[in-house]
Backbone as CSV, one residue per row, in Angstrom:
resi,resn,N_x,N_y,N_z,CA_x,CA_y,CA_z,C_x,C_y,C_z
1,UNK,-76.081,-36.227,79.892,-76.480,-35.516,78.698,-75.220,-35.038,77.986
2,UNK,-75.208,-35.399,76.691,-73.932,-35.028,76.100,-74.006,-33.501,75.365
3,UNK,-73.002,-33.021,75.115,-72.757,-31.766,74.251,-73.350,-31.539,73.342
4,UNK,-73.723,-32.401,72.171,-74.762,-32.468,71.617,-76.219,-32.634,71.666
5,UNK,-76.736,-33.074,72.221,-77.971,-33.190,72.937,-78.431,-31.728,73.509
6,UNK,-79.889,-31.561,73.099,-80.722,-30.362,73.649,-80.882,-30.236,75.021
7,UNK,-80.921,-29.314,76.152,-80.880,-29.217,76.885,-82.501,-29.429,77.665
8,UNK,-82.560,-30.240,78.487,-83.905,-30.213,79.250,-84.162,-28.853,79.438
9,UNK,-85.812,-28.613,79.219,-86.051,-27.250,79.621,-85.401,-26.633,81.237
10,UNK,-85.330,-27.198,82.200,-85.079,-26.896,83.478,-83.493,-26.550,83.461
11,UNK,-82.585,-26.656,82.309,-81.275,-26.763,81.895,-80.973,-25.744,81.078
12,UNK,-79.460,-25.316,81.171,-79.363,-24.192,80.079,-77.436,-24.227,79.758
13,UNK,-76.797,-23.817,79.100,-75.783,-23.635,78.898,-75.605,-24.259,78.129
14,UNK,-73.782,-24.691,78.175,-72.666,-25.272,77.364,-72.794,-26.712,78.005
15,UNK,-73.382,-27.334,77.480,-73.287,-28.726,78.080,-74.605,-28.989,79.012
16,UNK,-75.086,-28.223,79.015,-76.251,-28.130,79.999,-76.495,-27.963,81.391
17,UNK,-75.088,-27.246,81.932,-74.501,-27.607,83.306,-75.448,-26.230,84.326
18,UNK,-75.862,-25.484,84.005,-76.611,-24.635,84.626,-78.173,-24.856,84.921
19,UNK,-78.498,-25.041,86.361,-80.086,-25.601,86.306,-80.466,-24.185,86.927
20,UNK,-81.801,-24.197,86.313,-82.836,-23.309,86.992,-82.655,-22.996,88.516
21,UNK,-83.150,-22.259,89.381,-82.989,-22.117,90.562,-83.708,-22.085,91.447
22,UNK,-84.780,-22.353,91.226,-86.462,-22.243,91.364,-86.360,-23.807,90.647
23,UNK,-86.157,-24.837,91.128,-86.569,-26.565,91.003,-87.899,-26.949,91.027
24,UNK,-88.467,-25.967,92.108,-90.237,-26.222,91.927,-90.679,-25.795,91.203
25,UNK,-90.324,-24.528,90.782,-91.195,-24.253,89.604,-90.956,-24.643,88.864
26,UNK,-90.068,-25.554,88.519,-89.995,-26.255,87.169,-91.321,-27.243,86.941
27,UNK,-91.646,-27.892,88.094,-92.872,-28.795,88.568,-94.176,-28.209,87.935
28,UNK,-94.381,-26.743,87.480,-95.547,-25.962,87.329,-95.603,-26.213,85.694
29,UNK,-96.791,-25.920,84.996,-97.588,-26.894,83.757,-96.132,-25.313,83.047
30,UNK,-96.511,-24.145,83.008,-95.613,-23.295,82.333,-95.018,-22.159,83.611
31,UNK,-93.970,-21.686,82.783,-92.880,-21.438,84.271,-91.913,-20.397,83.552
32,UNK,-91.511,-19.161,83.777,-90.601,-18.090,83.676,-89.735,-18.641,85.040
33,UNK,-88.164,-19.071,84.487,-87.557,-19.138,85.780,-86.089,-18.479,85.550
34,UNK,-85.565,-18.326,86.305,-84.581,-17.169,86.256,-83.302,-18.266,86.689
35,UNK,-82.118,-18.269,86.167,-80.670,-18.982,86.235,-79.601,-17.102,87.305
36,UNK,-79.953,-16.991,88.468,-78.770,-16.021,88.776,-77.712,-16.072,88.862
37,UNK,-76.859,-16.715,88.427,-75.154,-16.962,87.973,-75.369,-15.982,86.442
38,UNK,-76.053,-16.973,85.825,-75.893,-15.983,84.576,-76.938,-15.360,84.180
39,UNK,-77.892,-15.036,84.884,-78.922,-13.846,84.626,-79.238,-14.332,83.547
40,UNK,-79.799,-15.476,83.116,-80.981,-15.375,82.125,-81.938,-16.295,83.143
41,UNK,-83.357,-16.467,81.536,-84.447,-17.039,81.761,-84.881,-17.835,81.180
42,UNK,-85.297,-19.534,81.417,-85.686,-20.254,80.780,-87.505,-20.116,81.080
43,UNK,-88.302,-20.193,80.337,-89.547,-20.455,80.093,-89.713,-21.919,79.559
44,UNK,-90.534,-22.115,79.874,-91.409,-23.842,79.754,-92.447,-23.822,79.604
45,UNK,-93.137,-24.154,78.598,-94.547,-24.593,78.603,-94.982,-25.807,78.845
46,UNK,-96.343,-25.940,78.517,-97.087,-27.259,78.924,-96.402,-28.516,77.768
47,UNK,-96.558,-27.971,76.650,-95.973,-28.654,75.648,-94.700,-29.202,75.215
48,UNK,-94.041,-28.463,76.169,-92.270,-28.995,76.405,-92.334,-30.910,76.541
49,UNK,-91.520,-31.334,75.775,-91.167,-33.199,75.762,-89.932,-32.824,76.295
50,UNK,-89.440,-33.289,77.113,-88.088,-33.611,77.171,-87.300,-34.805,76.943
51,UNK,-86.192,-35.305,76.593,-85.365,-35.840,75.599,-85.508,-37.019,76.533
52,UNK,-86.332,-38.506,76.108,-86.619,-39.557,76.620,-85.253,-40.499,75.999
53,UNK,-84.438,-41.108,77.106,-83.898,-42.762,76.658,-82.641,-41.727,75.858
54,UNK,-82.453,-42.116,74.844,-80.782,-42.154,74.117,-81.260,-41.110,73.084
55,UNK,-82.105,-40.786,72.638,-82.733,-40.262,71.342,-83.879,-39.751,71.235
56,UNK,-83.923,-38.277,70.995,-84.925,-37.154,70.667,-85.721,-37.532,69.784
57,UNK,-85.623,-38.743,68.865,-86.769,-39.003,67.933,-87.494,-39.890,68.092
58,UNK,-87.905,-40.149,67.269,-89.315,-41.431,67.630,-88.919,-42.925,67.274
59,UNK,-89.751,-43.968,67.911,-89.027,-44.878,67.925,-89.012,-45.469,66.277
60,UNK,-87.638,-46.020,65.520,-87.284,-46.992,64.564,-86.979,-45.625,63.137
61,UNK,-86.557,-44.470,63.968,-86.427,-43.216,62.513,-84.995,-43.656,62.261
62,UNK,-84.333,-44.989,63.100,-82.724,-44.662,62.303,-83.088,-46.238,61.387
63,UNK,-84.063,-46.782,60.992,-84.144,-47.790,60.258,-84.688,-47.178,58.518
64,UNK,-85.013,-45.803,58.595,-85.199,-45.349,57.108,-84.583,-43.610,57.304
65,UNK,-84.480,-43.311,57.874,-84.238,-42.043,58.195,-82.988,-41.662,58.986
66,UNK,-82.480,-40.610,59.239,-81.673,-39.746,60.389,-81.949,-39.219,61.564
67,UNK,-81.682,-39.454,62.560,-82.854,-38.888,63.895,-81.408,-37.513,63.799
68,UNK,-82.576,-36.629,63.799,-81.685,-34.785,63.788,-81.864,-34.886,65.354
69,UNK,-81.224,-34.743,66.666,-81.171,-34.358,68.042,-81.084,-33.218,68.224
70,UNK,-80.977,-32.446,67.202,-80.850,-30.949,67.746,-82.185,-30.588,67.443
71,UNK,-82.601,-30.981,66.027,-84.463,-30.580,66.297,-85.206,-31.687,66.494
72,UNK,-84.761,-32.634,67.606,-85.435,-33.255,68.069,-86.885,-33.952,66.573
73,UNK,-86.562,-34.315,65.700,-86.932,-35.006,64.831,-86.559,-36.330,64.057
74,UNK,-86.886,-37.039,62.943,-86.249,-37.534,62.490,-86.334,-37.403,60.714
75,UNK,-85.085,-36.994,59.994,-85.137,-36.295,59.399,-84.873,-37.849,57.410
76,UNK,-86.431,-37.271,56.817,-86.282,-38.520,55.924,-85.540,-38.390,54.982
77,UNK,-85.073,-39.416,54.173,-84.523,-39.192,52.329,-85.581,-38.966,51.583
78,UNK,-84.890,-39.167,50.390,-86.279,-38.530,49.343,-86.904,-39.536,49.158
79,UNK,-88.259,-39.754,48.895,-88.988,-40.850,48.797,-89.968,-41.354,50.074
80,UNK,-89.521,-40.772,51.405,-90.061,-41.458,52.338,-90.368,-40.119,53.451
81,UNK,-91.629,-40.832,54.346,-92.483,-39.461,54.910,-92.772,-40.335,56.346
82,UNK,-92.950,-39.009,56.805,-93.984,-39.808,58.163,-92.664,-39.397,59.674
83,UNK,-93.282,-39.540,60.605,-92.720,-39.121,62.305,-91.093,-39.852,61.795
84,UNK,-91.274,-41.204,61.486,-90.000,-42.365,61.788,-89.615,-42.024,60.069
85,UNK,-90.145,-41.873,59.119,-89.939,-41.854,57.833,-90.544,-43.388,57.487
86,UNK,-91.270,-44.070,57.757,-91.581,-45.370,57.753,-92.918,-45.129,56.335
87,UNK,-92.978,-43.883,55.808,-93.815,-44.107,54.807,-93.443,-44.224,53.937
88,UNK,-93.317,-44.612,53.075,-92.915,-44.391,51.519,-93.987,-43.723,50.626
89,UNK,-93.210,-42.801,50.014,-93.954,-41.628,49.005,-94.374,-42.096,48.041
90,UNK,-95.869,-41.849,47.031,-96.172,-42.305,46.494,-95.179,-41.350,45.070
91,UNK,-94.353,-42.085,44.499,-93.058,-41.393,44.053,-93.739,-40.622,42.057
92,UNK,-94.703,-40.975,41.619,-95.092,-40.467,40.303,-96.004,-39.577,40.658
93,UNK,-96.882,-38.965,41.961,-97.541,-37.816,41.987,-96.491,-36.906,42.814
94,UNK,-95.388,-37.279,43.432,-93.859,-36.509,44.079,-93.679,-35.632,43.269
95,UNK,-93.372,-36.653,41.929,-91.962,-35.811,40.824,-92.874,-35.171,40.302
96,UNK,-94.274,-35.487,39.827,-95.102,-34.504,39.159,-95.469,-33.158,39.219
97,UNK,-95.575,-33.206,40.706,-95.770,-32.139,42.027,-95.088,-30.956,41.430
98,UNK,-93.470,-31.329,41.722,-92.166,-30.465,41.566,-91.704,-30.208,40.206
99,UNK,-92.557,-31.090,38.876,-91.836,-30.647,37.695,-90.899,-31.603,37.460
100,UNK,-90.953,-32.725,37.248,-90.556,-33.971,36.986,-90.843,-34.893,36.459
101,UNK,-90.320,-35.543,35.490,-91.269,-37.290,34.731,-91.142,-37.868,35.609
102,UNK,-92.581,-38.476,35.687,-93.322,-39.789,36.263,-92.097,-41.166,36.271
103,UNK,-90.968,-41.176,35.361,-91.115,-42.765,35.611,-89.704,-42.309,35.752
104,UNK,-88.567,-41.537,35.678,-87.146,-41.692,36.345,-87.565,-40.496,37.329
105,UNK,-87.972,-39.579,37.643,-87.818,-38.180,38.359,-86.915,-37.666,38.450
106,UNK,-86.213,-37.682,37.171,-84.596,-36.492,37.190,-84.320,-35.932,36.171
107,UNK,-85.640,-36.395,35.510,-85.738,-34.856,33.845,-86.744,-34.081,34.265
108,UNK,-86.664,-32.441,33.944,-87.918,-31.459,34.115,-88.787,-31.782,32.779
109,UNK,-89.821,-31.490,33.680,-90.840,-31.566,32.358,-91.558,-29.955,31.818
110,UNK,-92.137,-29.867,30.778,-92.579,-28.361,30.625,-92.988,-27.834,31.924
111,UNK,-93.238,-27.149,32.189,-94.600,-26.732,33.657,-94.931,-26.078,32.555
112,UNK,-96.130,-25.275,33.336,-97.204,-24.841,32.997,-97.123,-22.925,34.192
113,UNK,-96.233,-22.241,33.606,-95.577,-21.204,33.806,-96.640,-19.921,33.197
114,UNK,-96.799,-18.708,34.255,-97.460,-17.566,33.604,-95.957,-17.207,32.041
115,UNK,-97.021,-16.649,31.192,-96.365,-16.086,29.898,-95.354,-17.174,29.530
116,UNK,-95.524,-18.322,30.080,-94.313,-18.998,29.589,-92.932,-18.406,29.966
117,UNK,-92.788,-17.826,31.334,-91.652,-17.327,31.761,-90.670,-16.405,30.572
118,UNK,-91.908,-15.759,29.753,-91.518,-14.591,28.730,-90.401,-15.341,27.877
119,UNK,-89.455,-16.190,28.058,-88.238,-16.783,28.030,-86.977,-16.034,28.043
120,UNK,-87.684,-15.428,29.528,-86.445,-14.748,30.172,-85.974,-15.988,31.399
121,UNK,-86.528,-17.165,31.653,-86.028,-17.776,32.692,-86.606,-18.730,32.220
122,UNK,-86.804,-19.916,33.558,-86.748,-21.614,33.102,-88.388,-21.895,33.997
123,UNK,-89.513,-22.777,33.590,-90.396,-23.062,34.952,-89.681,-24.541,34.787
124,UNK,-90.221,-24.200,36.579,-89.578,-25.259,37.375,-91.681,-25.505,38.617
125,UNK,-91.826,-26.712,38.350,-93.275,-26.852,39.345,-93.786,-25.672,39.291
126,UNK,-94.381,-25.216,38.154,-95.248,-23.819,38.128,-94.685,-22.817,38.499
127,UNK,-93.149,-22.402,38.545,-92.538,-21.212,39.302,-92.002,-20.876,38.035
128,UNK,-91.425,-19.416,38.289,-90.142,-19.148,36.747,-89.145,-19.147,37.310
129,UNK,-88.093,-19.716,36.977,-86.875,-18.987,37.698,-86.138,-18.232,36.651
130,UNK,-85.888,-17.134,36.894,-85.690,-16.091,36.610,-83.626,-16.218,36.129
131,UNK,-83.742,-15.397,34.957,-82.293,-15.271,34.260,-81.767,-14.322,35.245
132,UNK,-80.639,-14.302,35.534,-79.752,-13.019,36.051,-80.072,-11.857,35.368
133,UNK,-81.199,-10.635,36.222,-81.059,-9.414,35.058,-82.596,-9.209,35.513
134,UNK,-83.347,-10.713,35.085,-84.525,-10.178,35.374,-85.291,-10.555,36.538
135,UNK,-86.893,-10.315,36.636,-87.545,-10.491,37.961,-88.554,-10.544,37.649
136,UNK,-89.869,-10.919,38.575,-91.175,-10.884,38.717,-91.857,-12.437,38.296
137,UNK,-92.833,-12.447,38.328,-93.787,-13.908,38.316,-93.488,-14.554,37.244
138,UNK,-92.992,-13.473,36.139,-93.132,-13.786,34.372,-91.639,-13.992,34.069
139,UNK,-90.732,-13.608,34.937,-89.505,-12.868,34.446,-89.269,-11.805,33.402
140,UNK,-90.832,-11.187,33.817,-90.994,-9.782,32.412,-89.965,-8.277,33.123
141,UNK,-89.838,-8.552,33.908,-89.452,-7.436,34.877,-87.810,-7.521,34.677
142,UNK,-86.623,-6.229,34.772,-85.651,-5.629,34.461,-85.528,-4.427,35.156
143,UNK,-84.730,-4.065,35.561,-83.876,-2.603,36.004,-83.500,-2.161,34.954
144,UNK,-83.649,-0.751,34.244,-82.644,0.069,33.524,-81.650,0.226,34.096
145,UNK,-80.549,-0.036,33.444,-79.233,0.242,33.842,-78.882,1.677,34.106
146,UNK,-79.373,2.499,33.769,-78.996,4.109,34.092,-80.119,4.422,35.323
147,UNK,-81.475,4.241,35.119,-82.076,4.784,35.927,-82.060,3.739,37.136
148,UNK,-82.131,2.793,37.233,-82.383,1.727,38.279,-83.991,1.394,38.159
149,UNK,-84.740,1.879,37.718,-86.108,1.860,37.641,-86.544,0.284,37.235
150,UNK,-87.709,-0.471,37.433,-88.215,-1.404,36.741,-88.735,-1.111,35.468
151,UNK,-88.199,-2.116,34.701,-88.581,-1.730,32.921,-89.440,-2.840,32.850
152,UNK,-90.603,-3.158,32.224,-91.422,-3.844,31.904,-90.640,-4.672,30.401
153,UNK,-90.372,-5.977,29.983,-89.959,-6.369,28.769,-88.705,-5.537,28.096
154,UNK,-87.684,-5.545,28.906,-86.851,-4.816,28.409,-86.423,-4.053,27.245
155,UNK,-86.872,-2.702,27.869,-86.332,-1.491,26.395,-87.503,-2.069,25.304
156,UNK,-88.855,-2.449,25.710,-89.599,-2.351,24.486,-91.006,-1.377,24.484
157,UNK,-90.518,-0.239,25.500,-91.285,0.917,25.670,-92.274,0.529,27.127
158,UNK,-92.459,-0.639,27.866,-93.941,-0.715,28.447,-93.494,-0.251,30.184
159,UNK,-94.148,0.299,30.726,-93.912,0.327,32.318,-95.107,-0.363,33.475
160,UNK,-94.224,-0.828,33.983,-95.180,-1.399,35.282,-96.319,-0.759,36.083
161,UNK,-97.645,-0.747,35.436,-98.063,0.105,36.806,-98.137,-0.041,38.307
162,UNK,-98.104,0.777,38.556,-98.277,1.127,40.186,-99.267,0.060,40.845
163,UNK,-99.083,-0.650,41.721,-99.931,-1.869,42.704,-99.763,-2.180,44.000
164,UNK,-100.103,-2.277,44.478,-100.429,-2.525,45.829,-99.480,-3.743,46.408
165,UNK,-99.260,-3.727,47.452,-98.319,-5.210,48.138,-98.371,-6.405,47.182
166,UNK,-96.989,-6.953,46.858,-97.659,-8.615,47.097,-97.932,-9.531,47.775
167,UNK,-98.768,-10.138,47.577,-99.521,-11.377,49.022,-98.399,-12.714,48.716
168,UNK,-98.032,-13.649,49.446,-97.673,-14.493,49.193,-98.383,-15.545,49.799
169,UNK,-99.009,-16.568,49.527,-99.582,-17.741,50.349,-98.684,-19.191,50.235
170,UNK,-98.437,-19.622,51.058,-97.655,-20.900,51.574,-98.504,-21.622,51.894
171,UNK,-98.131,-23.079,51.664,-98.741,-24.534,52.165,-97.879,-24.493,53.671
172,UNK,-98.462,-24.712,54.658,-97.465,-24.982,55.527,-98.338,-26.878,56.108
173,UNK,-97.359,-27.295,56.865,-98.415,-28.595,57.629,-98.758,-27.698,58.675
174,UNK,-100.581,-28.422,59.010,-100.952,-28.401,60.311,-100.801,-27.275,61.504
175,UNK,-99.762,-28.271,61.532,-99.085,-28.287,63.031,-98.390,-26.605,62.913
176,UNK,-97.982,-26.544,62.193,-97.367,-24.738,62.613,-98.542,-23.515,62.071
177,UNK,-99.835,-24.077,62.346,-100.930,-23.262,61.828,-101.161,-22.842,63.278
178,UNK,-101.304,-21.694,64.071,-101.767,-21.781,65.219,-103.018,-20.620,65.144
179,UNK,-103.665,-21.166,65.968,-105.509,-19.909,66.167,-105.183,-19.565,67.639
């Protein structure tokens, strides 16, 4: 196992040269095991893969892709999806997605931005991004420079009322959804 390469769960250190000490329990489906040289603890679950053959990724990810060994993945270019990257993206609903023309994907196109990002900032895929200075969903939002306070539309009299948390919701895949 080289220096680079992730360490088998039953393994730990600089190079991987420290094994568990408790060998049988490594044998058990999940396992708290203790290294006493250097007083730590590796844990293992059922779900642990350990690093098969030459390469942490799946088979044929260095024929469109990068196999990453440290996260044990294989990591695609733009355009292409999937375990190996062996998919190709359907590339005019991609760029659309993110705020892009359909037929080169390297000009922004309007989005479709709350307030029209006041034109205190730029939309980018339905987001604002925001000018240096200002903030919030709209880029309506500002600090007074004396008070530090949030100014609503800078210096044109309005204040923010008072609200409750913001929620944020994310797309995540699947797989990092856990019940």
């Amino acid at each position: 196992m080289g220096p680079c390469e992730p360490c088998s769960c039953a393994r730990l250190g600089k190079d991987c040269l420290y094994q568990c000490d408790d060998a049988e329990a490594m044998l058990r489906p999940a396992v708290l095991c203790r290294h006493l040289l250097l007083a730590a603890f590796i844990f293992c679950l059922v779900t642990y893969a350990p690093v098969v053959g030459d390469s942490a990724c799946t088979a044929g990810c260095h024929l469109h892709g990068t196999c990453n060994e440290e996260l044990a993945r294989c990591d695609c270019p733009r355009h292409r999806s999937g375990a190996n990257c062996s998919e190709q993206l359907h590339l005019p609903s991609v760029c659309k997605k993110y705020g892009f023309d359909v037929v080169s994907c390297t000009q922004e196109t309007p989005g479709h931005c709350l307030n029209n990002c006041t034109g205190r900032g730029r939309c980018w895929a339905g987001w604002c991004q925001c000018q240096p200075g200002f903030y919030g969903a709209d880029c309506s939002l500002s600090l007074d420079p004396v008070t530090r306070q949030p100014v609503l539309l800078a210096g044109l009299g309005y204040r923010p009322a008072a609200r409750g948390p913001a929620i944020y919701i994310y797309e995540v895949p699947p797989r990092f959804n856990t019940w």
